[in-house]
Chimera marker file (.cmm) of the C-alpha trace (Angstrom):
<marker_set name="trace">
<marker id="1" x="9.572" y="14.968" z="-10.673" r="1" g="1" b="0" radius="0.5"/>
<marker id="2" x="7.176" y="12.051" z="-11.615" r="1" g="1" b="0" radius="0.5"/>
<marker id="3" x="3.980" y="11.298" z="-9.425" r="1" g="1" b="0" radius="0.5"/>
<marker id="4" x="2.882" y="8.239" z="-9.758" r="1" g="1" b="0" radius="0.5"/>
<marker id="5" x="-0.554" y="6.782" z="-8.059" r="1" g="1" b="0" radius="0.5"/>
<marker id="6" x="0.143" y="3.442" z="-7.178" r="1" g="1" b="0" radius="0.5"/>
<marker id="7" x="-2.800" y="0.715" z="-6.246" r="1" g="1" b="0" radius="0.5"/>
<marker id="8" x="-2.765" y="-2.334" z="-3.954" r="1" g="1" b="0" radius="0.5"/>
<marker id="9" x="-2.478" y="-4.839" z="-6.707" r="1" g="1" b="0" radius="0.5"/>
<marker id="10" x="0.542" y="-3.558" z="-7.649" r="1" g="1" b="0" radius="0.5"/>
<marker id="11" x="2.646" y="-2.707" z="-4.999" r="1" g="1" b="0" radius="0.5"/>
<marker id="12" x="6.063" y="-3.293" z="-5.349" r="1" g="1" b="0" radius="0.5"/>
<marker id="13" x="8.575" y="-4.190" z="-2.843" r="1" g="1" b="0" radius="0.5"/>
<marker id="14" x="10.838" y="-1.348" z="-2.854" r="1" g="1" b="0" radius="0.5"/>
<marker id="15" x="7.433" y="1.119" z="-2.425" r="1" g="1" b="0" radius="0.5"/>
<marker id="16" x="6.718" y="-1.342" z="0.333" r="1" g="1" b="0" radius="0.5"/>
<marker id="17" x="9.761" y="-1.024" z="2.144" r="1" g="1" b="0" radius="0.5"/>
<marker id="18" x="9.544" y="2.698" z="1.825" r="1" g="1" b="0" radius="0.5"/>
<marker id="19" x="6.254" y="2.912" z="3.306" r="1" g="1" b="0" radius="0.5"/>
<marker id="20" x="7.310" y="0.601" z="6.433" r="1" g="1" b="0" radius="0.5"/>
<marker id="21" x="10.523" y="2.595" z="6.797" r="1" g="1" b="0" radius="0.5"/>
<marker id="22" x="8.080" y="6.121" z="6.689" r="1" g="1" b="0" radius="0.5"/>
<marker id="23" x="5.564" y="4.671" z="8.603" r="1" g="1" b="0" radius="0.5"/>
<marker id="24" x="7.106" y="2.264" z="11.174" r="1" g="1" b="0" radius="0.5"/>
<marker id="25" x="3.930" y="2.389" z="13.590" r="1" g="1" b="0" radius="0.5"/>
<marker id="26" x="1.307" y="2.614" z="11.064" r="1" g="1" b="0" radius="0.5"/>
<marker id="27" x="-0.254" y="5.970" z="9.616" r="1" g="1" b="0" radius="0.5"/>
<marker id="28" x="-2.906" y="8.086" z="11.229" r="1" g="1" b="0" radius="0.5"/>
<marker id="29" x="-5.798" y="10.162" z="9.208" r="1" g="1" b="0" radius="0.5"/>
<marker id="30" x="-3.126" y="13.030" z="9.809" r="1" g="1" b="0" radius="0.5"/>
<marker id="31" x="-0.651" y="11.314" z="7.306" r="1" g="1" b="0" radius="0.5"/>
<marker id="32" x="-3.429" y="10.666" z="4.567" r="1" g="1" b="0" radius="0.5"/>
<marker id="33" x="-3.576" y="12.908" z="1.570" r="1" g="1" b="0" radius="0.5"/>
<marker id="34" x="-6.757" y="13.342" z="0.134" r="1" g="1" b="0" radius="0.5"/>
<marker id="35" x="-6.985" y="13.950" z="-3.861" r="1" g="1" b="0" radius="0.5"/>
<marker id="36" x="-9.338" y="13.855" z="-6.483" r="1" g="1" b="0" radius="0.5"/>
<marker id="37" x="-8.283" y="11.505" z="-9.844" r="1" g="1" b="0" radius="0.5"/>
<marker id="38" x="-8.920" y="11.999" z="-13.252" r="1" g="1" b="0" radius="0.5"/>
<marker id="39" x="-12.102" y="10.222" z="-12.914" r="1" g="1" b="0" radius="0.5"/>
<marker id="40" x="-13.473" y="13.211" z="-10.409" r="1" g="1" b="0" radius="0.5"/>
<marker id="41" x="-13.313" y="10.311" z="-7.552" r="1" g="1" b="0" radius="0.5"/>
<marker id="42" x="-11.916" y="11.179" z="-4.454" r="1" g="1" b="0" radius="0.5"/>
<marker id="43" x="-9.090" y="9.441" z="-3.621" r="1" g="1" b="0" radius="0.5"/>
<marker id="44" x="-6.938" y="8.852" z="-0.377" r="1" g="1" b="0" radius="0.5"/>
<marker id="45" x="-3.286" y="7.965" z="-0.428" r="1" g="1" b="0" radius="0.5"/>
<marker id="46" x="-0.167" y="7.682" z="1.654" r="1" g="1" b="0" radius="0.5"/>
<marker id="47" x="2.934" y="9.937" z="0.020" r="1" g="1" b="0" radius="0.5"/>
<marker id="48" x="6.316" y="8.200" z="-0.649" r="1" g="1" b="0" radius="0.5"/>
<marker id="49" x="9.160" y="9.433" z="-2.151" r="1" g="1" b="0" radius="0.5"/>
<marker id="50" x="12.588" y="9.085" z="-4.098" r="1" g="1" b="0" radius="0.5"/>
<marker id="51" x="15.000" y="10.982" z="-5.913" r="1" g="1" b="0" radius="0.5"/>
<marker id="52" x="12.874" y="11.849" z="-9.137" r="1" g="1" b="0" radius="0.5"/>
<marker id="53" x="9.833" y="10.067" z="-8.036" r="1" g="1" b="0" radius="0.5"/>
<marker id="54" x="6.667" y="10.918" z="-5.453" r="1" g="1" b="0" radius="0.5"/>
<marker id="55" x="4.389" y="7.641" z="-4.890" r="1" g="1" b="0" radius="0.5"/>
<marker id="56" x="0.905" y="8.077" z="-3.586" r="1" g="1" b="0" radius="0.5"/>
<marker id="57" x="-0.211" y="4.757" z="-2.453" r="1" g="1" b="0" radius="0.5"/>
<marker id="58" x="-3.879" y="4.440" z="-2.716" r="1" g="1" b="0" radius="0.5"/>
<marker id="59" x="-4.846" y="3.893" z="1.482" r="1" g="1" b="0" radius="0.5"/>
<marker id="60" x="-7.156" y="0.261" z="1.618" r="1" g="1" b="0" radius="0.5"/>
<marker id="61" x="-7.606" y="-2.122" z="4.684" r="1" g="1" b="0" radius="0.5"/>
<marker id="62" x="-4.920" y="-4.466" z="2.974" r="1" g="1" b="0" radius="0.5"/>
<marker id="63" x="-2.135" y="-1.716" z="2.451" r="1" g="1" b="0" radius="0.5"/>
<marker id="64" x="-2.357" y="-1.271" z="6.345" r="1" g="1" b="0" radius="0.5"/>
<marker id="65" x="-2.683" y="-5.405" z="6.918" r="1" g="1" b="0" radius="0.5"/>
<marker id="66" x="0.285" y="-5.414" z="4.578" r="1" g="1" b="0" radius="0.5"/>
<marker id="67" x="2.537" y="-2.919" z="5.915" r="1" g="1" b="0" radius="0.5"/>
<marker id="68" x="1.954" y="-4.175" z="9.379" r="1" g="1" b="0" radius="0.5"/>
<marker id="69" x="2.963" y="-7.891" z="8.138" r="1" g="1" b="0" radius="0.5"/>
<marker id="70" x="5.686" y="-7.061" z="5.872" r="1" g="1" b="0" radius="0.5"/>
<marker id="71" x="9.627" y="-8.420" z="6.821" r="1" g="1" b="0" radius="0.5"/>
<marker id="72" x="12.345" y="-6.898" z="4.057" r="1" g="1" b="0" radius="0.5"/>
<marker id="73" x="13.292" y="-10.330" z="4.898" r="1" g="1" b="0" radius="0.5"/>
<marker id="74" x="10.051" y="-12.035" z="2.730" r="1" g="1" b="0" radius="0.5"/>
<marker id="75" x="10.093" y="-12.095" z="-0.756" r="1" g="1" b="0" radius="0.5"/>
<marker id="76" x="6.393" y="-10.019" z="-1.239" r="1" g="1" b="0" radius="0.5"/>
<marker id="77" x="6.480" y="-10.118" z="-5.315" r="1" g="1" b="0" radius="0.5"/>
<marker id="78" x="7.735" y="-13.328" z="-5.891" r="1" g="1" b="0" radius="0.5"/>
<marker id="79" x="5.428" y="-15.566" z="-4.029" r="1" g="1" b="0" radius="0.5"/>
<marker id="80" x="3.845" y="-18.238" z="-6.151" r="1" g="1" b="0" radius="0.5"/>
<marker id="81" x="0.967" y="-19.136" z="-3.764" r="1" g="1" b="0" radius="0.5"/>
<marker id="82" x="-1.590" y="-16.518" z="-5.397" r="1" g="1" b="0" radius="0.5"/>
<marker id="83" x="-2.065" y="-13.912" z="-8.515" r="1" g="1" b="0" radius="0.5"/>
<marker id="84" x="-0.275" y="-10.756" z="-6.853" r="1" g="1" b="0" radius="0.5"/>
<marker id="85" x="2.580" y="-12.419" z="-4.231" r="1" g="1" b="0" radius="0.5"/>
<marker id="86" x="1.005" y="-11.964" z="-1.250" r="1" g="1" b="0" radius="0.5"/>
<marker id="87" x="0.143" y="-15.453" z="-0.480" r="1" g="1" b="0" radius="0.5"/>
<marker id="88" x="2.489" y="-15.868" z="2.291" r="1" g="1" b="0" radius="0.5"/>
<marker id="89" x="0.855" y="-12.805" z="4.383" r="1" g="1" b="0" radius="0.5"/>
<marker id="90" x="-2.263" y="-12.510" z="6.717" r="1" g="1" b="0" radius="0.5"/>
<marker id="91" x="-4.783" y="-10.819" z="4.706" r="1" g="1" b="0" radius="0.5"/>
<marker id="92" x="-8.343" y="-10.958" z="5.500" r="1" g="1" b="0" radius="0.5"/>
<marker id="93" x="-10.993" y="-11.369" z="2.336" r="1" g="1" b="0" radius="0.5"/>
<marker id="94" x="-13.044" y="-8.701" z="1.867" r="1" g="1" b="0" radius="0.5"/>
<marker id="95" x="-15.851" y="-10.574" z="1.746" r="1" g="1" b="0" radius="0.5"/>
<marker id="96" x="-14.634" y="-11.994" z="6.073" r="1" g="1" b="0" radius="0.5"/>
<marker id="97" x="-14.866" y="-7.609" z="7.249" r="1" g="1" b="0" radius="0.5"/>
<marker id="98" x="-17.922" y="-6.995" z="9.035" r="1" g="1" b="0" radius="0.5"/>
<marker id="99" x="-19.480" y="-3.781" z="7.877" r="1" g="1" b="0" radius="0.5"/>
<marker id="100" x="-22.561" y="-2.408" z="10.175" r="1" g="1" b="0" radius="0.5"/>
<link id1="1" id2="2" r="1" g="1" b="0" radius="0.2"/>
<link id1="2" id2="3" r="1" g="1" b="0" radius="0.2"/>
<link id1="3" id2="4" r="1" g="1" b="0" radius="0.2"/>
<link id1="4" id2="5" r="1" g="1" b="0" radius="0.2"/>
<link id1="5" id2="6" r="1" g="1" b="0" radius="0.2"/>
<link id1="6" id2="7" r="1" g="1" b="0" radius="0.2"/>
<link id1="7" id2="8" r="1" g="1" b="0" radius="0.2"/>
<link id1="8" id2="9" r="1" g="1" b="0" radius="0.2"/>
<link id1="9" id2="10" r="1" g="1" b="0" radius="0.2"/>
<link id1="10" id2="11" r="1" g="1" b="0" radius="0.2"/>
<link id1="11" id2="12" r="1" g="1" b="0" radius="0.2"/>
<link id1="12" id2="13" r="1" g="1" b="0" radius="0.2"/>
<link id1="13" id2="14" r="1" g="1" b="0" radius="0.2"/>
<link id1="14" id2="15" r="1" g="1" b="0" radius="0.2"/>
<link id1="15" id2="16" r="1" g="1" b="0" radius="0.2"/>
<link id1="16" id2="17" r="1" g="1" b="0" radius="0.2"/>
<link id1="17" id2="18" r="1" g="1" b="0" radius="0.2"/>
<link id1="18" id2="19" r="1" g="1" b="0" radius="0.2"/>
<link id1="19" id2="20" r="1" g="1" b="0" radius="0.2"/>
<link id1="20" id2="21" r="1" g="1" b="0" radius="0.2"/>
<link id1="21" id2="22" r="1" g="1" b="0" radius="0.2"/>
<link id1="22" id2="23" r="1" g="1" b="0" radius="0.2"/>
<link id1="23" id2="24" r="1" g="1" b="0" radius="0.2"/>
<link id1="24" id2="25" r="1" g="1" b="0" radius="0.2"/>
<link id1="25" id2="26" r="1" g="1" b="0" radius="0.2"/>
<link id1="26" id2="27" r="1" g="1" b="0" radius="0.2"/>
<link id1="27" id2="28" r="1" g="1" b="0" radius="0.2"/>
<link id1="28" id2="29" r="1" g="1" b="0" radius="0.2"/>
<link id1="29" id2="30" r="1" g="1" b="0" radius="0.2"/>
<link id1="30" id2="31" r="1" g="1" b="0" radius="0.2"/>
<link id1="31" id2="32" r="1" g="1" b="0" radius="0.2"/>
<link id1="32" id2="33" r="1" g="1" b="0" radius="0.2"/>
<link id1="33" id2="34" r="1" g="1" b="0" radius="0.2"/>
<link id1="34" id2="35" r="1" g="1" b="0" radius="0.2"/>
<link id1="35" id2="36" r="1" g="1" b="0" radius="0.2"/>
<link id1="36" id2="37" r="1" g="1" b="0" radius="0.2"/>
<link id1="37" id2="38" r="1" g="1" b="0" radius="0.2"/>
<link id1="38" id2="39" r="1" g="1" b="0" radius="0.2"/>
<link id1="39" id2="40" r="1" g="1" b="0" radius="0.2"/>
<link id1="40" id2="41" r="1" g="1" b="0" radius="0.2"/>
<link id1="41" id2="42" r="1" g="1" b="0" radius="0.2"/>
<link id1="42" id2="43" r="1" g="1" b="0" radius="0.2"/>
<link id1="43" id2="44" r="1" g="1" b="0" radius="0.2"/>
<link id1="44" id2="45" r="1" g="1" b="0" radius="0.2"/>
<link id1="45" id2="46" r="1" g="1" b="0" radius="0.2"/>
<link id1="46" id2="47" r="1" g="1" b="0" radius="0.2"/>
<link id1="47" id2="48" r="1" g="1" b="0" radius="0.2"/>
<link id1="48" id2="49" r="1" g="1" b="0" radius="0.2"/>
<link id1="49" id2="50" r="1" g="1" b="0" radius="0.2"/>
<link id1="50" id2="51" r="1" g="1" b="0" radius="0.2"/>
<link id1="51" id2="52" r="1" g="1" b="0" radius="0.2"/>
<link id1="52" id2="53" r="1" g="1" b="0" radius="0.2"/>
<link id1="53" id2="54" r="1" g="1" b="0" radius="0.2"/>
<link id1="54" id2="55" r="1" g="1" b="0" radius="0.2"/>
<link id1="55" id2="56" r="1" g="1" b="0" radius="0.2"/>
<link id1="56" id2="57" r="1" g="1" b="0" radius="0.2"/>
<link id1="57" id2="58" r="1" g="1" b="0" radius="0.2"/>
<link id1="58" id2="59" r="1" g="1" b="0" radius="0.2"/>
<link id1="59" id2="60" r="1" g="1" b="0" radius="0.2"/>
<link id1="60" id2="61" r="1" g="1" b="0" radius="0.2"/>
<link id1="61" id2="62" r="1" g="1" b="0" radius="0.2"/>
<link id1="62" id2="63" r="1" g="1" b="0" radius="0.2"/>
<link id1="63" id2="64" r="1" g="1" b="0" radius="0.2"/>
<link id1="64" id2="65" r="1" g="1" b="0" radius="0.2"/>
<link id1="65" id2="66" r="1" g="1" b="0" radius="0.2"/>
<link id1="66" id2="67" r="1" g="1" b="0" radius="0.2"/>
<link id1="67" id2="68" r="1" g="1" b="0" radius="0.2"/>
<link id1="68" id2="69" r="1" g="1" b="0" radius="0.2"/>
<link id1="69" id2="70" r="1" g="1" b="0" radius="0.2"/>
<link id1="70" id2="71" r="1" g="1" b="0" radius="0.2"/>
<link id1="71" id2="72" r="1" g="1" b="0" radius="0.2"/>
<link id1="72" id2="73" r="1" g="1" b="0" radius="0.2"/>
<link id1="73" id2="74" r="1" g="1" b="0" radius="0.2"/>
<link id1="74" id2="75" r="1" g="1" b="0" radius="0.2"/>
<link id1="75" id2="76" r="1" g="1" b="0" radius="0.2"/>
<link id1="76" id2="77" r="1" g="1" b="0" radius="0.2"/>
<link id1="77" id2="78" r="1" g="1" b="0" radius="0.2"/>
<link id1="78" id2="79" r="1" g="1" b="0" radius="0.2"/>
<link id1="79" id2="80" r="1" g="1" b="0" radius="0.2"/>
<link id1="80" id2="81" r="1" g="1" b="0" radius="0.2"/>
<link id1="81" id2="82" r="1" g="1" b="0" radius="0.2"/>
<link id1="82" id2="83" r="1" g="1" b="0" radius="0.2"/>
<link id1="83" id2="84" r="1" g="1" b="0" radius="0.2"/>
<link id1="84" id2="85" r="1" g="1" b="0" radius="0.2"/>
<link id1="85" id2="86" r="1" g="1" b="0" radius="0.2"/>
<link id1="86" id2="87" r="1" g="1" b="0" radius="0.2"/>
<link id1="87" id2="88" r="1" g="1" b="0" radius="0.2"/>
<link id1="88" id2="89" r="1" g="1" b="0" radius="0.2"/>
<link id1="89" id2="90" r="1" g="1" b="0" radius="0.2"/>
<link id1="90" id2="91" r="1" g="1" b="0" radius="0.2"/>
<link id1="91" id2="92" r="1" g="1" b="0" radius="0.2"/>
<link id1="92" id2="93" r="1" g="1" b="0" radius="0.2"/>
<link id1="93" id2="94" r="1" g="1" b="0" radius="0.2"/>
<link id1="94" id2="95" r="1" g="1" b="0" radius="0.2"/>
<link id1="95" id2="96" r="1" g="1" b="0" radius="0.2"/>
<link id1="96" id2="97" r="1" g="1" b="0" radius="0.2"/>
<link id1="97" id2="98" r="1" g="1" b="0" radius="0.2"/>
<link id1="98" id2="99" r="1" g="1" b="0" radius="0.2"/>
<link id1="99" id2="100" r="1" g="1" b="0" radius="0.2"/>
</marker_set>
């Protein structure tokens, strides 16, 4: 079975989907799994999987804005309003998150 670690920036639909369909009400720290990379840096991910494939989706505050905004309805890949097809969701900059 392939793992695969899969990033923000290059979500795909179809993992997408998967996560909203495992995750319908959001995740909790309970669903996280915690891993190290190759780079020694610890890494935290939400686990999807398919047939031959297990996707760990690198947890960030846009995966959750994402997956809380996503309709299978939307086309999420194929928007032409910014770099990555996200332009027709509700995500906050970075730069707009308060951090105290």
């Amino acid at each position: 079975m392939k793992r695969i670690i899969v990033d923000y920036n290059k979500l795909t639909n179809e993992i997408l989907a998967m996560l909203v369909e495992k995750y319908p009400d959001g995740y909790t720290d309970a669903d996280v799994i915690r891993f190290k990379n190759a780079k020694n840096e610890t890494v935290d991910a939400l686990e999807v999987r398919t047939d031959d494939t297990i996707y760990l989706v690198k947890v960030s505050t846009r995966l959750a804005d994402t997956m809380e905004n996503f309709d299978e309805d939307d086309d999420f890949m194929n928007n032409e309003n910014d770099d990555i097809g996200v332009g027709g969701l509700d995500i906050p900059d970075d730069s707009s998150i308060d951090e105290d």
